[in-house]
KEKE-3310 file (N, C-alpha, C; in steps of 0.2 Angstrom, whole numbers, plus 5000, padded with zeros to 4 digits):
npx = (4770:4753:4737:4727:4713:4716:4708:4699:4700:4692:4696:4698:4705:4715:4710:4704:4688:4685:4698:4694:4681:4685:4693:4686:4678:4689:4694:4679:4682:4692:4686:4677:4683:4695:4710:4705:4710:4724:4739:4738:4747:4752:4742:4731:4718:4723:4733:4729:4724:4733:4739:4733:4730:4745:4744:4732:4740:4752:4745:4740:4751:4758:4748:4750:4743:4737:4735:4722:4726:4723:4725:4739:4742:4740:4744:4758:4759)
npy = (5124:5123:5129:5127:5126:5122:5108:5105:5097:5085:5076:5075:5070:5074:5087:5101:5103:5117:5122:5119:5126:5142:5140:5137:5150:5159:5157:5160:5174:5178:5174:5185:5196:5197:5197:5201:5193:5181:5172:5155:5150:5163:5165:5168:5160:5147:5143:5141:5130:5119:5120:5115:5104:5098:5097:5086:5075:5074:5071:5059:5050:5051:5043:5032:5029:5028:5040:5049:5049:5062:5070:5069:5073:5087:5090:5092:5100)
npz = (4991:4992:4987:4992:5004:5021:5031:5044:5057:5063:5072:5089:5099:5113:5114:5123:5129:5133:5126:5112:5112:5113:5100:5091:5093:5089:5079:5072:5075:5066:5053:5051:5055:5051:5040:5022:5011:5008:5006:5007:5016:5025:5029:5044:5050:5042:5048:5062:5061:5056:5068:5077:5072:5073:5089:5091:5082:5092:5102:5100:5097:5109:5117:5111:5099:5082:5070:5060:5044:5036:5049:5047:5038:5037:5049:5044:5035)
capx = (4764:4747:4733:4720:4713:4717:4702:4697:4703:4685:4697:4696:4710:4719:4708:4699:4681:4688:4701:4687:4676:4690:4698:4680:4677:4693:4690:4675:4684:4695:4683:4672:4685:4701:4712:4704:4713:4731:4741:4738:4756:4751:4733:4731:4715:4727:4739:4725:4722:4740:4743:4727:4734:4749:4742:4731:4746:4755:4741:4741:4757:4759:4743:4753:4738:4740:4733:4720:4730:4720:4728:4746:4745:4738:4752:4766:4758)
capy = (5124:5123:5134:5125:5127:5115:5105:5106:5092:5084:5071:5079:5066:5077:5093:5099:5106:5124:5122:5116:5131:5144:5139:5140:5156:5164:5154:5164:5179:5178:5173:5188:5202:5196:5199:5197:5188:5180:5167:5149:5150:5169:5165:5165:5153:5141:5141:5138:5122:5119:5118:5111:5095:5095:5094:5081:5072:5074:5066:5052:5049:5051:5039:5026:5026:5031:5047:5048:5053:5070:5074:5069:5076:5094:5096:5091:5105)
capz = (4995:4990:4987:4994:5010:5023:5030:5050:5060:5066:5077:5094:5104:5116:5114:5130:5131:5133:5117:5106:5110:5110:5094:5086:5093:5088:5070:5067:5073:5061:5048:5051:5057:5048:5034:5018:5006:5008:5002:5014:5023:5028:5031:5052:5049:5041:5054:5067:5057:5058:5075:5079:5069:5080:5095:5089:5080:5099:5108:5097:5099:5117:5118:5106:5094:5074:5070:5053:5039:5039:5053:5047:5031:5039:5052:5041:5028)
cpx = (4758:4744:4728:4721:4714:4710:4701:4698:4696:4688:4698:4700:4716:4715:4704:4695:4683:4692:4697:4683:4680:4691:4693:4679:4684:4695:4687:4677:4689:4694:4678:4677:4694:4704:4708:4706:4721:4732:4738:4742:4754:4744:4731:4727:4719:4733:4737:4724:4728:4742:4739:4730:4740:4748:4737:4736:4750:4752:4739:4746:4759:4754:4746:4748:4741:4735:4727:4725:4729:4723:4735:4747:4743:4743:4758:4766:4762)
cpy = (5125:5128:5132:5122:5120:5113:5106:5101:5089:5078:5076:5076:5074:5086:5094:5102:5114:5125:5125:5125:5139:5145:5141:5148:5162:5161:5160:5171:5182:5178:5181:5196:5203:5197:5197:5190:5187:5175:5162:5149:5157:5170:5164:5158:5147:5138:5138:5130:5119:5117:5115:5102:5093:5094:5087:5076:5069:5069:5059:5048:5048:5045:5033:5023:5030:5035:5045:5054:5059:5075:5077:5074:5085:5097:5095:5096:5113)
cpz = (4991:4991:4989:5001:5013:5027:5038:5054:5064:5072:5083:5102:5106:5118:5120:5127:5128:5124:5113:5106:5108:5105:5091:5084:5089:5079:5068:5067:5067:5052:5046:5050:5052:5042:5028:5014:5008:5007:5010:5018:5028:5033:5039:5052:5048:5045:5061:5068:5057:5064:5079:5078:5073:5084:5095:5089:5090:5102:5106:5099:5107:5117:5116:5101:5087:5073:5062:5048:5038:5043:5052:5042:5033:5043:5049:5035:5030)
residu = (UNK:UNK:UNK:UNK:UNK:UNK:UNK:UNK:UNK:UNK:UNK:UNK:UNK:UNK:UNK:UNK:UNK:UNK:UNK:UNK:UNK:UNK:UNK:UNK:UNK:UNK:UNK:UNK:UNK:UNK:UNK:UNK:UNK:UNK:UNK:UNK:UNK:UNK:UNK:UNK:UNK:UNK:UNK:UNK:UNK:UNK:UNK:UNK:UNK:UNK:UNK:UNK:UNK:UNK:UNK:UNK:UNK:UNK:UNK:UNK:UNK:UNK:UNK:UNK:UNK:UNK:UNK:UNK:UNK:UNK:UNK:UNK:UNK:UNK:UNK:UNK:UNK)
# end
């Protein structure tokens, strides 16, 4: 596993309105309230970005369109 952060998924297939604003907000709580330092795998942030990319990923797939690589290589990290 890698040491470097994973990247923000700016595709937005399958996200609703709500999600999106949510996910920010408990983003920046994270960012602001959250643990300091820890490895990527432990990092809640990073897990957010994580499962972000699979539902993405999902709604691709259910859609039958191809995902951007970004996306794939995020939820398969």
């Amino acid at each position: 596993m890698s040491d470097k952060s994973l990247p923000i998924i700016e595709d937005i297939t399958g996200l609703s309105l709500s999600y999106r604003f949510f996910w920010r907000l408990q983003y920046l709580g994270f960012s602001i309230f959250g643990p300091a330092d820890l490895l990527p795998h432990r990092d809640p942030r990073q897990k957010m970005k994580r499962e972000r990319a699979r539902i993405v990923l999902r709604a691709h797939e259910v859609a039958g369109t191809s995902a951007p690589d970004e996306v794939i290589s995020t939820a398969a990290s």
